[in-house]
N, C-alpha and C positions, 0 to 999 in steps of 0.2 A: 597642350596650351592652345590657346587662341590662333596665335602663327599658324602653328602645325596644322589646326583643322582648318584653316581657313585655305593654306597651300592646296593638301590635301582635298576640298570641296571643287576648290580652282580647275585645281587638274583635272578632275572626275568631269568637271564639265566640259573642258575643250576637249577631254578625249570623248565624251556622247557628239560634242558638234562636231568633229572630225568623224563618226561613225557615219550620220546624217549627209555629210557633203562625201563620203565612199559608196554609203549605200546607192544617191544620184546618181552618182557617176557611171559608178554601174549599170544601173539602169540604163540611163541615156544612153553608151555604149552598146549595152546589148539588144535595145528596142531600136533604137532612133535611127542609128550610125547605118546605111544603106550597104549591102554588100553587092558585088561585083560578082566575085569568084572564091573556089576555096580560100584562098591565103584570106581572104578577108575577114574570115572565121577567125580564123589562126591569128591573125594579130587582132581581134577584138579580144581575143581570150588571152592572150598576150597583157594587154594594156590592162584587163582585170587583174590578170596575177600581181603587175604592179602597183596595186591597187592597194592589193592586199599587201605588199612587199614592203609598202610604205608604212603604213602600221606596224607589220613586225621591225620594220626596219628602225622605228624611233624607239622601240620597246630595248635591243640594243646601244641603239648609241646612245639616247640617256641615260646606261648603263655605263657606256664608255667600251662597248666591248666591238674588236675594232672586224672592219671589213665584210665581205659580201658572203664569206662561205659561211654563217652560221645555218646549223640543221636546220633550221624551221625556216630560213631565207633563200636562201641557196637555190632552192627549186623551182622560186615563184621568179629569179632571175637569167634562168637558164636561155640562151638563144636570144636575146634582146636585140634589136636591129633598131639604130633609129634615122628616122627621115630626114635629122637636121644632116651638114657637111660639118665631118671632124668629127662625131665623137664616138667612141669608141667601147668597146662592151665592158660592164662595169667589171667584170673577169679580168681585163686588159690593164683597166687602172686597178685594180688590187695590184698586179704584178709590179708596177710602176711606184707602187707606192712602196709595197714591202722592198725596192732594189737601194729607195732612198732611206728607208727608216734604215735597213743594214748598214748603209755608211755611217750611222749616229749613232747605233747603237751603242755604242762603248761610252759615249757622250751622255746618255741616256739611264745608262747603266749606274754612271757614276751620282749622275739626279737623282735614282729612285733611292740612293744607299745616304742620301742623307734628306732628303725630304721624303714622310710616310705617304701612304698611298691615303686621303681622304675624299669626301665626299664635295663638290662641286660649289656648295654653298657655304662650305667651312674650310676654304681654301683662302688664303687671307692673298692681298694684294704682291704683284710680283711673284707670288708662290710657283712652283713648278707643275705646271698643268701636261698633263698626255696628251700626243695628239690625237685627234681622234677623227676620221672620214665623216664626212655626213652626208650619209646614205639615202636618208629618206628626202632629204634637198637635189640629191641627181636624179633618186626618180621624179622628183617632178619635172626634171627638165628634159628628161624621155618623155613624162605623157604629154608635156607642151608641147612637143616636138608631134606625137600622136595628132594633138586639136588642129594643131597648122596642115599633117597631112592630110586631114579630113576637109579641113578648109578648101584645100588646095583643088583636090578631087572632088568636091560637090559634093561628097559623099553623105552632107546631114546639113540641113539647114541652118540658117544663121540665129536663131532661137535655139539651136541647140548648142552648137559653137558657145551660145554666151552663157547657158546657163554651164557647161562643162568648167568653163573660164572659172565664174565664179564658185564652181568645186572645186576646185584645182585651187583657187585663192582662199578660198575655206582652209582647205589642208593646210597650207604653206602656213597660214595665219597661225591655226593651232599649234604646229611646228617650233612657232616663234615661241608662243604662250610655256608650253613646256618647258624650252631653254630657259625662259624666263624665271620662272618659277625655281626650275633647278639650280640655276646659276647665282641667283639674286641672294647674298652674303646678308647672314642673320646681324643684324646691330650690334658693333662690339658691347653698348649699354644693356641693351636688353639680354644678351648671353650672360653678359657680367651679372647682372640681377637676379637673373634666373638660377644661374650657377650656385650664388649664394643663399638665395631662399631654399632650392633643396638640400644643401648640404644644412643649412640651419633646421630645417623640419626632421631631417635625416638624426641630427645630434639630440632632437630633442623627443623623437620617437621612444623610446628605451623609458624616458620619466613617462610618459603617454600611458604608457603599459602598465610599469608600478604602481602608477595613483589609479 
């Protein structure tokens, strides 16, 4: 239908403008951003894995699939150190997180046995929703946490500082868009319609064939 390609077209595009403000980013990071000494290496290529971390990391959690060990993520987060005070390696809150879901579990348990598991936009109001971490919203606030230490140290000029900013805000935006798109509930009218025109064309497929 209409809807579907139109989602579908939506999305195709914030994920190429999400490619566009990674590819930058990259860039600027690995030309622009002045080094010091080794470690400075080491945390440019650091800030890239997160980079990359962020991408795989929406590709999960608009699935809904929870936490930081998945295969294909897990390695691009390994060792993360960040500039701000307080926070702590996303390692650290998995643990934090999995010690609270364990308390609910049983609570949770009892949810999923009588609400099925469905898809985000065909979950009706008050429905039982999973929680889910969002991943690719803490790495951005590790590489903001990056821009500020760059800042701090001189280490790249304020032209670059800005255009980072506004990769960084690129991402985050596309971020939105996805949610958006994922979460935004099909119109009880229009399912209704919909529903009924294919089972009508469906009934009358069979006479189609005979004449």
């Amino acid at each position: 239908t209409n809807t579907a390609y139109d989602r579908y077209w939506e999305g195709r595009r914030a994920w190429s403008t999400m490619e566009v403000a990674i590819r930058t980013f990259t860039r600027l990071i690995w030309v622009n951003v002045k080094e010091k000494d080794a470690s400075d290496i080491v945390e440019k290529k650091t800030a890239i894995n997160l980079l990359l971390g962020f991408a795989i990391g929406i590709k999960h959690y608009l699935r809904e699939e929870e936490g930081s060990k998945q295969p294909d993520l897990q390695p691009l987060l390994v060792d993360i150190r960040s500039k701000l005070p307080g926070y702590e390696p996303l390692e650290d809150q998995d643990k934090a997180e999995e010690f609270r879901r364990a308390s609910l579990e049983s609570v949770n348990k009892i949810n999923m046995l009588f609400k099925p598991r469905k898809k985000p936009h065909q979950r009706e109001k008050g429905e039982y929703v999973p929680e889910n971490h969002n991943i690719p919203f803490e790495i951005s606030l590790y590489l903001s946490s990056y821009i500020q230490a760059q800042m701090e140290n001189k280490t790249a000029e304020p032209p670059i500082i800005t255009a980072m900013l506004n990769s960084l805000n690129t991402m985050v935006d596309c971020l939105t868009t996805f949610e958006r798109i994922l979460r935004s509930p099909i119109p009880i009218a229009y399912a209704t319609h919909l529903s009924q025109t294919v089972w009508v064309y469906c009934l009358t497929l069979s006479f189609q064939f005979v004449a």
